[in-house]
N, C-alpha and C positions, 0 to 999 in steps of 0.2 A: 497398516496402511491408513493414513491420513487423507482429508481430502477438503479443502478451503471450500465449504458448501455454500459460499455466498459469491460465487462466480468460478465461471469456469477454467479450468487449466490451460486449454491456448484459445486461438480466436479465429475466426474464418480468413482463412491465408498462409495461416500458418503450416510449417512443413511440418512431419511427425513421422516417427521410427516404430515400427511393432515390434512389439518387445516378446512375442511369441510367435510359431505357429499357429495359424487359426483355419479348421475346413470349415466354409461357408456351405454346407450340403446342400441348402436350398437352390444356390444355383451354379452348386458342383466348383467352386471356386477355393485354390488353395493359400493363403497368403501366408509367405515365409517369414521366419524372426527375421527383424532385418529389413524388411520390404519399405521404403520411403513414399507416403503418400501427402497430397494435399488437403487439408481441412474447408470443408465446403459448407457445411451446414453441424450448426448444435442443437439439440434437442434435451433439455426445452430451450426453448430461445428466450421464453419468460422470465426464466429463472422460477419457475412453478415448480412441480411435481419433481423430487430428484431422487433417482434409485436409491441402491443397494451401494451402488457399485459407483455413483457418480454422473454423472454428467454424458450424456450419450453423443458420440460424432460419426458428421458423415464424414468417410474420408474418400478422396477420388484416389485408386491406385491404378495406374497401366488402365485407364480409360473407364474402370467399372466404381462406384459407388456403391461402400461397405459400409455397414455400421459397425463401426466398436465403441465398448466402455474405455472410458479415461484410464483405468488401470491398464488396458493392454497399450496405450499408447507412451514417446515421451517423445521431449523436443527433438529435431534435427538440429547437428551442430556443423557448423560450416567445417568445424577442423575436421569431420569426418573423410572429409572430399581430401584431402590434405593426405590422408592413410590408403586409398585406394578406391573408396567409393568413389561413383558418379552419379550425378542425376543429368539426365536429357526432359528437356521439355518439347511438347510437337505443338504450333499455335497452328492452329485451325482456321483457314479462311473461308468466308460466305462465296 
């Protein structure tokens, strides 16, 4: 595994695919391979301190805000929607 350590792999906006199962135990949360989240925040933001693993993001899935490493993510591709996926978005008013 490779990893461009002079910037991050997507950007805040961008959509992203888990590319595994992951149990969140901490607060009892399952996220399945497969699962389509938003990129809301990267850590670091500075481009400081970078792991093991890469570049850490928050992702929003189905309402709750997960952190994964760069490796468990990769891009969403619109031809997905094309094969049988779907994404719903719910915009939220004041």
């Amino acid at each position: 595994m490779s990893w461009d350590l002079a910037k991050p792999k997507f950007k805040v906006g961008d959509l992203v695919k888990v590319t595994q199962e992951i149990d969140f135990m901490i607060n009892n949360t399952v996220v399945e391979k497969g699962a389509v989240g938003l990129v809301i925040a990267i850590d670091p933001d500075d481009y400081g301190f970078i792991n093991y693993w890469g570049f850490d993001y928050t992702i929003m899935i189905k309402g709750n805000h997960l952190l994964f490493f760069e490796s468990e993510l990769e891009p969403y591709s619109r031809k997905q929607v094309a094969t049988g996926d779907s994404l719903k978005f719910i915009f939220l008013k004041n």
